[in-house]
C-alpha positions as CSV (number, residue, x, y, z in Angstrom):
1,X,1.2,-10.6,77.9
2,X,-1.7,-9.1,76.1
3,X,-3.1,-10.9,73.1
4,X,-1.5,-8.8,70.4
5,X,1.8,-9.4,72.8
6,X,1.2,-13.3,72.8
7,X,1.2,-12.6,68.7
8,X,4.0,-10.7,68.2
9,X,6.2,-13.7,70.6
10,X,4.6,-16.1,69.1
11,X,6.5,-14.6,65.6
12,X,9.2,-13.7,67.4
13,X,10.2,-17.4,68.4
14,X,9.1,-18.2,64.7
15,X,11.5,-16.0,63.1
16,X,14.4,-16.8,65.1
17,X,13.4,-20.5,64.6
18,X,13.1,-20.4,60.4
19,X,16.4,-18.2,60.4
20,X,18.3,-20.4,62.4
21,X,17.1,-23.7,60.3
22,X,18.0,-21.6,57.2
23,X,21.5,-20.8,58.7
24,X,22.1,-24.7,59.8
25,X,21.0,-26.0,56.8
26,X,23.1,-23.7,54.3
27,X,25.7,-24.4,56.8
28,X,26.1,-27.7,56.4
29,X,25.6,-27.7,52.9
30,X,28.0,-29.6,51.1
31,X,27.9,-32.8,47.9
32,X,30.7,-34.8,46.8
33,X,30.7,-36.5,43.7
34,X,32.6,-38.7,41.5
35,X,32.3,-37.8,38.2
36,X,33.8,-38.7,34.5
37,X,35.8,-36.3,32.9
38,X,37.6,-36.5,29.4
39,X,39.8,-34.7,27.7
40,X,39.3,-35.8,24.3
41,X,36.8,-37.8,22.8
42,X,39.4,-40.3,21.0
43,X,40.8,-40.5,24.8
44,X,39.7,-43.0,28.1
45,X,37.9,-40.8,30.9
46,X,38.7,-40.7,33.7
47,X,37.1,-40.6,37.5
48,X,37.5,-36.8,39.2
49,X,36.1,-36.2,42.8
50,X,34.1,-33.0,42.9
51,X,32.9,-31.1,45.6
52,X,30.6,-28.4,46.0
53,X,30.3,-26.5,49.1
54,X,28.1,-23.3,50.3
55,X,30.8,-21.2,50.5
56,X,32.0,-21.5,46.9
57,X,29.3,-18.9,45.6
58,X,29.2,-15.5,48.0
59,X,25.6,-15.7,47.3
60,X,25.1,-18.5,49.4
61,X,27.7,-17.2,52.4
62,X,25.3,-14.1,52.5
63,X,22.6,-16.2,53.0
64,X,24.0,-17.5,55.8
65,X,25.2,-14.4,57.5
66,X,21.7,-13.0,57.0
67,X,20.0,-15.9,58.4
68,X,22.6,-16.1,61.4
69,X,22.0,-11.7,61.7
70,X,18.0,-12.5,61.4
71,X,18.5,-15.7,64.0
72,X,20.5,-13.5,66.5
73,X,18.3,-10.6,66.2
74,X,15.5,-12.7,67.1
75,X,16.5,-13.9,69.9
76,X,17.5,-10.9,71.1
77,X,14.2,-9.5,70.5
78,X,12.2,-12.0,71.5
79,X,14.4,-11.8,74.6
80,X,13.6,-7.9,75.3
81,X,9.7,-8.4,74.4
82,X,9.4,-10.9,77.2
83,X,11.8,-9.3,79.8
84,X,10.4,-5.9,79.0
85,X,6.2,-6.1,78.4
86,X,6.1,-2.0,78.7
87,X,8.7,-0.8,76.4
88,X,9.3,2.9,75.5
89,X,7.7,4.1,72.3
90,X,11.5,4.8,70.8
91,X,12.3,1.5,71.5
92,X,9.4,-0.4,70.0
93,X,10.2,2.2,67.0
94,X,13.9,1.2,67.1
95,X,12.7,-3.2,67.3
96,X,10.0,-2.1,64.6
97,X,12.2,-0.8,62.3
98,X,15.2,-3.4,62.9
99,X,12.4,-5.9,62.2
100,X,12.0,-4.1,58.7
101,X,15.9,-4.3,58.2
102,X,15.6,-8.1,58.7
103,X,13.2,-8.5,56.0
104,X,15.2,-6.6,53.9
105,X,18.3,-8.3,54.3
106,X,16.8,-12.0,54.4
107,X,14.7,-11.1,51.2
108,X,17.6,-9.6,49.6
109,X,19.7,-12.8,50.5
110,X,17.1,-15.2,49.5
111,X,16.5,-13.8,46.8
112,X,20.6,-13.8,45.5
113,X,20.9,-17.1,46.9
114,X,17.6,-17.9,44.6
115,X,19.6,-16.1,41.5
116,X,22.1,-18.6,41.6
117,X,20.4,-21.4,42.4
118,X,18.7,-20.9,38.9
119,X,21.8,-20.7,37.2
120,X,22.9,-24.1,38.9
121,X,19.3,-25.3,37.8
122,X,19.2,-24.2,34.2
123,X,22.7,-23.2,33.3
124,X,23.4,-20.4,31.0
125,X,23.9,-21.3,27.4
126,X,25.1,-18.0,26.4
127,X,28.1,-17.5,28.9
128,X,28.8,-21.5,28.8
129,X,27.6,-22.0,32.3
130,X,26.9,-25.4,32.9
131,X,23.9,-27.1,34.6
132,X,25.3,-28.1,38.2
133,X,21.9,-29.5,39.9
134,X,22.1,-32.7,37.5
135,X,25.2,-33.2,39.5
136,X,24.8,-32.2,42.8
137,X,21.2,-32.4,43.4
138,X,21.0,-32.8,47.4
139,X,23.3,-29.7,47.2
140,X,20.9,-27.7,45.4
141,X,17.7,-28.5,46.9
142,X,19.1,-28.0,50.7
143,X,19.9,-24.5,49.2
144,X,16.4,-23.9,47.8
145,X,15.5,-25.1,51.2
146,X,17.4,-22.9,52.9
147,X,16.6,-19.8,51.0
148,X,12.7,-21.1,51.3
149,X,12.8,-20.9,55.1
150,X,14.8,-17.4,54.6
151,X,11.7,-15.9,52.9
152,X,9.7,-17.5,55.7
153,X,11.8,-15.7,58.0
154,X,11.2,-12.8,56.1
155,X,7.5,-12.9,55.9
156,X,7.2,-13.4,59.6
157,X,9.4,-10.4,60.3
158,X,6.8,-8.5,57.9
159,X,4.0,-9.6,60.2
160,X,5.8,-7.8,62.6
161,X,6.0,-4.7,61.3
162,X,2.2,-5.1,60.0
163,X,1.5,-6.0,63.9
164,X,2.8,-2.7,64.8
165,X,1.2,-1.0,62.2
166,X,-2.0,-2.5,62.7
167,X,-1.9,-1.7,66.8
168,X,-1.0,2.2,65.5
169,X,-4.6,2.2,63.7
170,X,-6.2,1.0,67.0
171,X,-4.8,3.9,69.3
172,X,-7.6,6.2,70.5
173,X,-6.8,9.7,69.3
């Protein structure tokens, strides 16, 4: 491999790495608590078990699919790149496009997954959305963690691309 081959499977094994983390750790994802809970305030409370799990909110189930799309693509990729060092300009265009797609989808699913996480965070006052992190604070930060590696993901997909680019500039003409 060629140095700017090296570099791009160097990012390859790094973007199927940080998506598949992302898609374990959103995976496994899941609190349970014990929590008080009254009906009245002239009544006893009462103990309720209380579980949160990633696939509760389709904003965290699309951050897995996109991580376990970006993860399989990867391999795949990375796969081709080393089996194949002298690939055919259509099919670098085809892998540097598909490597756009994935930053794309693992941006867009980040940031949803991000969206709610906020919400969970902060609550919402004005539609009577409770805070949920207070609660179920491992739950939330292995989601921030997981959409964290997702943007990594992301980025090193975009290096990719800007590889590609980047070689395009240094052609002779």
């Amino acid at each position: 491999m060629s140095g700017g081959g090296k570099l791009e499977g160097v990012l390859r094994v790094l973007g199927f790495v940080l998506t598949l983390v992302a898609a374990i750790v959103v995976r496994l994802d899941k609190e349970t608590k014990v929590v008080p809970f009254s009906i009245s305030p002239n009544l006893p409370t009462f103990d309720v078990v209380v579980v949160a799990k990633w696939h509760y909110l389709s904003a965290f189930v699309y951050l897995f699919a996109a991580n376990v799309i970006a993860s399989l693509y990867g391999l795949l990729t990375l796969t081709i790149s080393l089996a194949n060092k002298n690939r055919s300009n259509i099919s670098a265009l085809l892998i540097t496009i598909l490597d756009l797609v994935m930053v794309v989808l693992l941006s867009s699913s980040a940031g949803a997954a991000i969206a709610i996480g906020i919400i969970g965070y902060h609550g919402n006052s004005h539609v009577r959305w409770n805070k949920v992190c207070d609660t179920f604070g491992r739950f939330c930060k292995q989601v921030a963690a997981a959409s964290a590696l997702s943007l990594a993901g992301a980025i090193v997909f975009m290096l990719l691309v800007i590889l590609v680019v980047v070689g395009l500039q240094k052609r002779p003409k």
